[in-house]
Steps between C-alpha positions, in 0.01 A plus 500: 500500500607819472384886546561857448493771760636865606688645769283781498693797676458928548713733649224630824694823615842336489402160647469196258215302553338201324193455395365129672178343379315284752286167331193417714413180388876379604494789783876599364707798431760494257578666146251524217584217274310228261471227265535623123249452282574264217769659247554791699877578642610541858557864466124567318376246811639721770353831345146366467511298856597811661252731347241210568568455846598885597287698258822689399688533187874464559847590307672195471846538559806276551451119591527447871548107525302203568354292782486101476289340730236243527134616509197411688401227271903289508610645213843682410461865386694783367384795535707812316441843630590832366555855696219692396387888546106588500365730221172560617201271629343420818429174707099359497470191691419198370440073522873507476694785691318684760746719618814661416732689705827770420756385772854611583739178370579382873123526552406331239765200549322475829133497325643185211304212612716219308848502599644468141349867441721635810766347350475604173424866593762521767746399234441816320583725729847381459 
């Protein structure tokens, strides 16, 4: 399996923050990230998932790794994620994501339910 998602990030008066979405039916927080649909690439994957899952439209910008890890259902995924700067847009809730939240980067390391998320994020800071 894999996925495409963004590191979606804004400057808030000098402090970074990231922009976490929270999935109620798995009661999670992590990154905005998805399945592609068939035939479409990674990079088109992680611009649609986040504008489905945050309402906003987002730069994509430089590649900012991957995460491999094995889902809820046993299998092996990768998913790819890119940094990311919002355009314009704003959240609506839905079946899917029902609530998203700007936090500073130690805050939101804190707020990363899975532990492969902390790691990946904490690696880049470095």
């Amino acid at each position: 399996m894999r996925a495409g998602g963004g590191v979606v990030w804004r400057d808030n008066g000098g402090v970074f923050e990231i922009l976490l979405v929270h999935r109620g039916a798995q009661d999670d927080w992590t990154m905005p990230k998805g399945k592609p649909d068939r035939g479409e690439s990674d990079e088109d994957c992680a611009r649609r998932e986040v504008e489905e899952e945050t309402g906003l439209v987002c730069e994509l910008q430089d590649e900012a790794g991957e995460v491999r890890y094995i889902d809820g259902y046993g299998r092996p995924k990768v998913a790819r994620y890119w940094w990311m700067r919002p355009l314009h847009g704003e959240f609506a809730p839905d079946d899917e994501v029902d609530a998203v939240e700007w936090l500073a980067l130690p805050d939101a390391l804190a707020r990363l339910t899975h532990a492969h998320d902390r790691e990946f994020l904490a690696n880049l800071r470095q």
